[in-house]
N, C-alpha and C positions, 0 to 999 in steps of 0.2 A: 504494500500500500504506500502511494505514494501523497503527500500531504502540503504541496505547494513551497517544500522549504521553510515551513514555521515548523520550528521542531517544539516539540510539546510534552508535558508527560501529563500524564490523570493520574490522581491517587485523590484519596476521601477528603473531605474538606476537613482541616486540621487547625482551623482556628475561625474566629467569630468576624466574616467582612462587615467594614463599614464604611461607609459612602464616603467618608473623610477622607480612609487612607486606603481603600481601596476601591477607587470610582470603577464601575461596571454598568455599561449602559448594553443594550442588545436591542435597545428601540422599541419594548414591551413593557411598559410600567409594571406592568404586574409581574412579569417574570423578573424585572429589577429587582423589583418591592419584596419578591419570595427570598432569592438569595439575601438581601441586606435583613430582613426583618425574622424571618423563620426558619431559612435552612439551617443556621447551629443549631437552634431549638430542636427541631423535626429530627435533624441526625444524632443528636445525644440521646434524644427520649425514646428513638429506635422506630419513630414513625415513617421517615423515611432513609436512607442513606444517600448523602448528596455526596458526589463526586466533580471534581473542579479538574478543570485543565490550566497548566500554568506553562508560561514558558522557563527550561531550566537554568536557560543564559543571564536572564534576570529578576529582578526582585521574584522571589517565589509567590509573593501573595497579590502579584497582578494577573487575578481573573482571568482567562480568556472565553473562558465558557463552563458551563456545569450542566448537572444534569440527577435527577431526583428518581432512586426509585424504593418502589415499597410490595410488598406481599397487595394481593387482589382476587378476586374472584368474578368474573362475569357468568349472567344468567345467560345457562344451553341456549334459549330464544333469541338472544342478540347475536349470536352466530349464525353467517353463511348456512344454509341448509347441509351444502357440501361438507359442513365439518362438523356437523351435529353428531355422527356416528359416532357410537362408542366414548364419549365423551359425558361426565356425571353431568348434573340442574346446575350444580356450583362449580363452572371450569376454572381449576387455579390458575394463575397468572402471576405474571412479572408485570407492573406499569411503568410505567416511564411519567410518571408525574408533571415534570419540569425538564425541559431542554432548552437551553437558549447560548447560543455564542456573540458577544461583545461587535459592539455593530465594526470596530476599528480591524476587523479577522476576519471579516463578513466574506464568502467566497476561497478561503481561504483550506478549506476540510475538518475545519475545527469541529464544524456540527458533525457531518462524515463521523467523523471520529470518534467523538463521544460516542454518537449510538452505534458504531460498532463495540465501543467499550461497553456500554451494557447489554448488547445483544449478547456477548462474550460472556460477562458475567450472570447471564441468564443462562447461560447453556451449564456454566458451574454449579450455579443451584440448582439446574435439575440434576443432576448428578446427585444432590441429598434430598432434595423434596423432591414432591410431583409438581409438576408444570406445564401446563397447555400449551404456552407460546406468551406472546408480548401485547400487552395492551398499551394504549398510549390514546391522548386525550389531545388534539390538534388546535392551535391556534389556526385560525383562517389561513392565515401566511403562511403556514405549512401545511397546509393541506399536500399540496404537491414534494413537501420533501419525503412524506411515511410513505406516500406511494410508488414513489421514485424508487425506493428499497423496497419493496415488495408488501408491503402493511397492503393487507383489505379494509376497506371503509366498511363499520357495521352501518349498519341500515341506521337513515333518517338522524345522522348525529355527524360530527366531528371525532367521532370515536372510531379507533383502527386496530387491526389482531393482525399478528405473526404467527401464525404454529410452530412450536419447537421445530419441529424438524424439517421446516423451511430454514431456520437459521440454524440448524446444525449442517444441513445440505451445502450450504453456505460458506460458513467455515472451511467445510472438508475439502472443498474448490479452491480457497487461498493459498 
């Protein structure tokens, strides 16, 4: 995978942003406002685990993008008919809460990146849980990035599923 030349790492966010001294703008108020105001909260309390990309050449707590995710369950009904099969009322999941990359990287593979980071670390957890695939919750503006990667649109929402084993299919190809 190649990444435009911004070299980056992700690991779990390891300390508390704040807008002072770590400005982070991605041009979504709300996905600013989650990281500034809730992702330590959400990742200490275990509600969600946010993970942060930083670049390693400088300051490590300049932002480039993050990304939130937590345990889930969608109801059998909101799925594809095609993938109703064999699948319990309550399909577990992986979500993807929050994706957002800093508008100054924008183009740049940073988002790419993340959500191959938790496609990755989706396919670890099933390895010890059960797992149906990835849920993820679409801002308008991304509409077109979940399906660019292969996400299905559930019916009548901004709401999108991966099946495991599309993203392990996935993997095995890189």
């Amino acid at each position: 995978m190649s990444f435009a030349n911004e070299k980056i790492i992700i690991k779990q966010l390891d300390f508390r942003p704040k807008s002072k001294n770590h400005p982070f703008d991605c041009g979504n108020s709300d996905l600013n406002e989650y990281l500034l105001r809730y992702a330590w909260s959400n990742h200490n309390k275990g509600y969600a685990k946010v993970y942060i990309a930083v670049n390693p050449t400088k300051a490590s707590r300049n932002i480039l993008g993050y990304y939130a995710i937590s345990a889930a369950a969608l109801n059998i009904d909101a799925l594809p008919e095609s993938l109703r099969k064999g699948q319990p009322k309550q399909v577990p999941c992986v979500k993807i809460g929050r994706l957002a990359n800093a508008i100054a990287v924008r183009g740049k593979g940073i988002g790419r990146k993340l959500l191959f980071h938790a496609l990755y670390q989706t396919v670890e957890i099933s390895k010890m849980v059960g797992v149906s695939g990835v849920t993820a919750d679409a801002k308008i503006e991304s509409i077109g990035f979940y399906e660019k990667y292969g996400f299905l649109r559930l019916e009548d929402s901004n709401s999108f599923f991966l099946p495991i084993e599309t993203i392990k299919q996935g993997f095995e190809k890189s």
